[in-house]
C-alpha positions as CSV (number, residue, x, y, z in Angstrom):
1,X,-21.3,-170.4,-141.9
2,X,-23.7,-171.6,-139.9
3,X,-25.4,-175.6,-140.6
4,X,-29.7,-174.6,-141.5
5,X,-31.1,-176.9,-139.9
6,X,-29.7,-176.3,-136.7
7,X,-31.4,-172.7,-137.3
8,X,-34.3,-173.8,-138.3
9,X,-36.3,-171.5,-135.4
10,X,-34.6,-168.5,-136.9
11,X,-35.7,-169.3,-140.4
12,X,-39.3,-170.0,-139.3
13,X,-39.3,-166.8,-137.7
14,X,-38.6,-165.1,-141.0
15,X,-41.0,-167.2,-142.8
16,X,-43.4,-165.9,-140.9
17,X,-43.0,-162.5,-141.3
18,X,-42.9,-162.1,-145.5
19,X,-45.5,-162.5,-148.3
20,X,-44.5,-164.5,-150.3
21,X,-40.7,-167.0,-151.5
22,X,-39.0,-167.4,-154.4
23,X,-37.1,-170.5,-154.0
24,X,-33.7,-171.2,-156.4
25,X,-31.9,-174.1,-156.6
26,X,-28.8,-175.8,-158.4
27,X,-29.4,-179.0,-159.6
28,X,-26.0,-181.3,-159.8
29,X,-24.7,-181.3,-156.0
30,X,-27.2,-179.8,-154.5
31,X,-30.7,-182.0,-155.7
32,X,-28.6,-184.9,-156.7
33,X,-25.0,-186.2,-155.5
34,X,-22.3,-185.5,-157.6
35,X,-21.7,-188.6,-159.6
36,X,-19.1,-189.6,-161.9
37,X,-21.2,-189.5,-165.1
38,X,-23.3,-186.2,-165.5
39,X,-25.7,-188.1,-167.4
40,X,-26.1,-190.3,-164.3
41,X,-27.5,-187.2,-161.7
42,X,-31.1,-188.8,-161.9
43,X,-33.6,-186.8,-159.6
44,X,-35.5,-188.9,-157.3
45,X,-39.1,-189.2,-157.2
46,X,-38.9,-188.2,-153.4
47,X,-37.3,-184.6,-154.5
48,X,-39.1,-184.2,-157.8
49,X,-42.7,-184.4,-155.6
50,X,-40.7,-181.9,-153.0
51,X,-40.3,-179.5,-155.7
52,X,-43.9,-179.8,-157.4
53,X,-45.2,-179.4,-154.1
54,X,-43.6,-176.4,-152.9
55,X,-44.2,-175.1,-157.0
56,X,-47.9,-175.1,-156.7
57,X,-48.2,-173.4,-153.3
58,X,-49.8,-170.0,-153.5
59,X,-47.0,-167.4,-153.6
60,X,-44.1,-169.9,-154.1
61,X,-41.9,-169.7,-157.2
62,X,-39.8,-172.3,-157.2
63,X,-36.7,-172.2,-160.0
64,X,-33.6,-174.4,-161.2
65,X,-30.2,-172.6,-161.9
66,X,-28.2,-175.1,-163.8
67,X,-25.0,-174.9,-165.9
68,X,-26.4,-177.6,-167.9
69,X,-28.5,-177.0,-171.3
70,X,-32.0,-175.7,-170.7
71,X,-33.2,-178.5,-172.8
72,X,-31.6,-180.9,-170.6
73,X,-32.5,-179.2,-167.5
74,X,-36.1,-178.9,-168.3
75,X,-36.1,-182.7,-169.2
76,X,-34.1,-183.9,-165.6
77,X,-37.1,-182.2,-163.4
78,X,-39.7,-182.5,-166.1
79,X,-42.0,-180.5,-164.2
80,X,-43.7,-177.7,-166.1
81,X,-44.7,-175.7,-162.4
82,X,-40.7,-174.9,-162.4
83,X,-38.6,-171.8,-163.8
84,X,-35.7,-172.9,-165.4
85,X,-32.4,-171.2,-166.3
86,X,-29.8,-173.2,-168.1
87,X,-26.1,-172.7,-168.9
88,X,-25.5,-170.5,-165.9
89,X,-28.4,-168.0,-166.8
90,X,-27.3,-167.8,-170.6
91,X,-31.6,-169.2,-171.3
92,X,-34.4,-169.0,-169.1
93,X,-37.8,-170.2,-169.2
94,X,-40.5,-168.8,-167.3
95,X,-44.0,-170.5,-166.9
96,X,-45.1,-169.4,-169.6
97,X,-42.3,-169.8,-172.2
98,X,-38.9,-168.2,-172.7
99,X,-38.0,-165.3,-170.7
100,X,-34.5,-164.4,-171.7
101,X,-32.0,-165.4,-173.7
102,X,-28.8,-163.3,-174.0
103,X,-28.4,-161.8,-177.7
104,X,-25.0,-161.9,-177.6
105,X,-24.4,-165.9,-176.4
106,X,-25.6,-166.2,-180.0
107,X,-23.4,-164.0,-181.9
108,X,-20.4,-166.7,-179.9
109,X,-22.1,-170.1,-180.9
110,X,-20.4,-170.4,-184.3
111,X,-16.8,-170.4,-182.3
112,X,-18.2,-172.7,-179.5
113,X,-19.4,-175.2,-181.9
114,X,-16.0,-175.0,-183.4
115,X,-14.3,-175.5,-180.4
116,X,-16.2,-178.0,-179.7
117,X,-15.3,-180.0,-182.7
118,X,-11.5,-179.5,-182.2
119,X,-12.2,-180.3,-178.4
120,X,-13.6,-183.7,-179.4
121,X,-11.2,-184.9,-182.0
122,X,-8.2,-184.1,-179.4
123,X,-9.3,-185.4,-176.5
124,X,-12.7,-187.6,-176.6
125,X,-10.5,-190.4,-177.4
126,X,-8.4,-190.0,-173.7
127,X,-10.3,-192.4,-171.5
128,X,-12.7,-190.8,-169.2
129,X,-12.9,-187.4,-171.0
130,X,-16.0,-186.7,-172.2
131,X,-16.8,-182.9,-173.7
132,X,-20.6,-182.0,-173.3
133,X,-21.9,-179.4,-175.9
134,X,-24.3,-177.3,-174.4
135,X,-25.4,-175.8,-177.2
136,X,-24.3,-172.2,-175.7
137,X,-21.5,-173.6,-173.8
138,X,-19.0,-176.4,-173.5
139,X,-18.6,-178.5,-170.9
140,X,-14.9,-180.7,-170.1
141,X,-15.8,-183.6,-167.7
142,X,-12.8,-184.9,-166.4
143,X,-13.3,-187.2,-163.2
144,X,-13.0,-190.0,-164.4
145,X,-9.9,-189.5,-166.1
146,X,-6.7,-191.6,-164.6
147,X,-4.4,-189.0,-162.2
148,X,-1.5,-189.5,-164.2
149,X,-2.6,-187.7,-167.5
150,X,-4.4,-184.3,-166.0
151,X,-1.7,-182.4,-166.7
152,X,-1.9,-183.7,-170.9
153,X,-5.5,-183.2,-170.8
154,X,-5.3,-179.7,-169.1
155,X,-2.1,-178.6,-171.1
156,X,-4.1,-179.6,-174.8
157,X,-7.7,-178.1,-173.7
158,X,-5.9,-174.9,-173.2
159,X,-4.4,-175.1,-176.5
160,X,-6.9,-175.9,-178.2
161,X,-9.2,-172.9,-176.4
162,X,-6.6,-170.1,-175.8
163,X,-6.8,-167.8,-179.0
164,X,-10.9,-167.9,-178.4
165,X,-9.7,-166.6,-175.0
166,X,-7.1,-164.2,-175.3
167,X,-9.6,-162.1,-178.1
168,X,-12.3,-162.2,-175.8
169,X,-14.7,-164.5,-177.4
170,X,-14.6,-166.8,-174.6
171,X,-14.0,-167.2,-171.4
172,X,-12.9,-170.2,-169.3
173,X,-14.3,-171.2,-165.7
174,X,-14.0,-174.5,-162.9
175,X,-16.0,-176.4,-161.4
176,X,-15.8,-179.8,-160.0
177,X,-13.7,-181.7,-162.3
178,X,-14.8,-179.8,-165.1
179,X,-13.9,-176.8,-167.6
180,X,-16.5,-174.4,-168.6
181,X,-16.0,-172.5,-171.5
182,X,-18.7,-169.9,-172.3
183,X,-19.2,-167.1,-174.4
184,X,-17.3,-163.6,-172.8
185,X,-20.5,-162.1,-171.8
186,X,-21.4,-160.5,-168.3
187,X,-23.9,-163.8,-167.4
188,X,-23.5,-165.9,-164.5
189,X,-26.0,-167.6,-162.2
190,X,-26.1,-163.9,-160.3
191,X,-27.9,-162.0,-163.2
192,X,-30.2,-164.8,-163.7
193,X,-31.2,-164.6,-159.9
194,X,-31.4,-160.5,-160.4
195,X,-33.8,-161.2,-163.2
196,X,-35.6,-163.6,-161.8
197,X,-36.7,-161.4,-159.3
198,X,-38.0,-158.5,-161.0
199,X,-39.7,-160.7,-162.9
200,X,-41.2,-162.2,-159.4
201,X,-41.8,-159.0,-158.2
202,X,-43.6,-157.3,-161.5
203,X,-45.6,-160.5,-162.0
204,X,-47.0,-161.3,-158.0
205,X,-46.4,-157.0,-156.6
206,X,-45.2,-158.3,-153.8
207,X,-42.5,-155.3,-152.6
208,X,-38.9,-156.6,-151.7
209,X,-39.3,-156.5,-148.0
210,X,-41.9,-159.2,-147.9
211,X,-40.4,-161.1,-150.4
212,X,-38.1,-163.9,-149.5
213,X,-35.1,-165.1,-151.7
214,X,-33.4,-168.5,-151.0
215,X,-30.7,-169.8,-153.1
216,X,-29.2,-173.6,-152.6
217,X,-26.0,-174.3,-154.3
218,X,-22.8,-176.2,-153.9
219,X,-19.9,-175.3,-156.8
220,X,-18.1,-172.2,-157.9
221,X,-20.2,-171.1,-160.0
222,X,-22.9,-171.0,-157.1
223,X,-20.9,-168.3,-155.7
224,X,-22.7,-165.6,-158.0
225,X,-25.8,-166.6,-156.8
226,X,-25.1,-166.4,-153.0
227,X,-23.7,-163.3,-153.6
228,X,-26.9,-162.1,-155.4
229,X,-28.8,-163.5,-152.2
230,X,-26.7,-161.2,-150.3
231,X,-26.6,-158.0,-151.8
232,X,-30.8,-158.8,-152.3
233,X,-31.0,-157.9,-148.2
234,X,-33.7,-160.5,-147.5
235,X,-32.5,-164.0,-148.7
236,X,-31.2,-167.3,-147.6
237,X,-28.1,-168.3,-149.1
238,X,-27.6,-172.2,-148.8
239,X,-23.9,-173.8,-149.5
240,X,-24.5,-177.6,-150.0
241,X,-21.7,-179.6,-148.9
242,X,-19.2,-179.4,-146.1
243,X,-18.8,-176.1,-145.1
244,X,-16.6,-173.4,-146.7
245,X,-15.0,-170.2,-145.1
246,X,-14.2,-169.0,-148.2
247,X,-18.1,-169.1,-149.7
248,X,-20.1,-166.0,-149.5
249,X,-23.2,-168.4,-148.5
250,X,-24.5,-168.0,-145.1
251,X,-25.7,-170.9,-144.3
252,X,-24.7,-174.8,-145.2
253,X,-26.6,-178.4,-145.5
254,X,-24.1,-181.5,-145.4
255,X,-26.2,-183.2,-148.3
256,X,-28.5,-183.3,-151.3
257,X,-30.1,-185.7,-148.4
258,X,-30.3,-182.6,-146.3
259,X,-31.4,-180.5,-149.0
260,X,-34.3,-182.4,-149.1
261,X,-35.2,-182.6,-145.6
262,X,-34.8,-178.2,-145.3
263,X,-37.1,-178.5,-148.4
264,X,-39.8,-181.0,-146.6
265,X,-39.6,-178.9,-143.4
266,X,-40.0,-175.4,-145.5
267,X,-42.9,-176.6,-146.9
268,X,-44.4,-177.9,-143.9
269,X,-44.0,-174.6,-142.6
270,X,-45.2,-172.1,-145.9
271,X,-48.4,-174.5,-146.3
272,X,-49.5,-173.1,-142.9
273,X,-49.3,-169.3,-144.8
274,X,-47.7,-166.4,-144.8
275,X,-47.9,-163.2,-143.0
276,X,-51.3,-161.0,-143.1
């Protein structure tokens, strides 16, 4: 894994030599810092201008992958020259108004919503666990909670989610300091990046090889996505935080900071143009 911005050179010489970028990003850990409170991970001004800026460019796409809600998503950046996709690729909206949204998450929601319910009543009165509803997904926070009592909290979420799990209706992932539990469909932050791009591709005719893909991420679920990048041949894979052998990601900033100085400097460098 090698850090970016220490191969900044090579990444300006395949700037250069493509037609046009579409530019993915992660929003908790990799725009903001992690925080303690999800509903704390305020964008800054300084990034939210980054990202307009690089949205209006001529041939730049600029998109947010979150595992939050859509709604929320749309509502953190608030900036309508952005693609969105929200719980991990289940919704996505495109510039001009929703692109996908994934028939059978739909046919689940009943049983999420349920789970939700039981989820709350067991253990939204442990201190410092707080269960999101993500309207297609559920969401476990746990950081805050007190070291001693993991093991209860961990021991009665899977209780309460394991029969939704062993039929199939749900499935159960992990983040940082979090459970995910999602509806058992083949949808992660990977597809959404595959779709993305056709949709690039059909909507600008720019052909793959002069098309460049960069993905910025920093959790599990990120891992999709950089393999997505991979397999795509002509991308930038981006692993925010201190660097992982085990990542499939190619390349690593330290920092949301540094995220937002590879950002200044790749717009810096696409306002000049792209190749003839």
């Amino acid at each position: 894994m090698e850090h970016l911005l220490s191969s900044w050179p090579e990444i300006v010489t395949r700037l250069k030599s493509v037609k046009g970028i579409l530019l993915l990003a992660d929003y908790d850990g990799t725009l903001t810092p992690i925080v303690d409170r999800p509903e704390d991970a305020i964008l800054t001004d300084d990034m939210r201008q980054i990202l307009r800026s690089l949205s209006v460019l001529n041939n730049c796409t600029v998109g947010i992958i979150s595992g939050r809600s859509l709604t929320d998503i749309i509502d953190r950046v608030g900036l309508i020259s952005v693609v969105y996709a929200g719980n991990h690729g289940m919704e996505i909206k495109g510039l001009s108004g929703v692109l996908y949204v994934d028939p059978e998450v739909k046919k689940a929601q009943p049983i999420i919503h349920g789970l939700y319910k039981k989820l709350v009543k067991k253990l939204g009165r442990i201190k410092g666990v707080r269960v999101e509803d993500k309207g297609f997904s559920l969401s476990i926070h746990y950081r805050l909670v007190d070291e001693g009592i993991l093991q209860k909290v961990r021991a009665i979420f899977e209780n309460i989610v394991n029969d939704a799990q062993v039929s199939g209706v749900v499935r159960i992932t992990h983040g940082k300091k979090v459970f995910e539990v999602r509806p058992a469909v083949d949808t992660n932050k990977g597809k959404a990046i595959k779709t993305l791009i056709d949709k690039y591709k059909k909507d600008t005719a720019i052909g793959s090889k002069r098309l460049l893909l960069i993905y910025l991420g920093d959790d599990q679920t990120d891992e999709d996505g950089f393999k997505a990048i991979e397999e795509y041949g002509n991308g930038i894979s981006i692993f925010v935080g201190a660097p992982q052998a085990q990542s499939a990601a190619r390349y690593f900033l330290n920092s949301p900071d540094e995220a937002a100085e590879f950002l200044r400097m790749l717009y810096k460098q696409v306002k000049s143009g792209f190749a003839e």
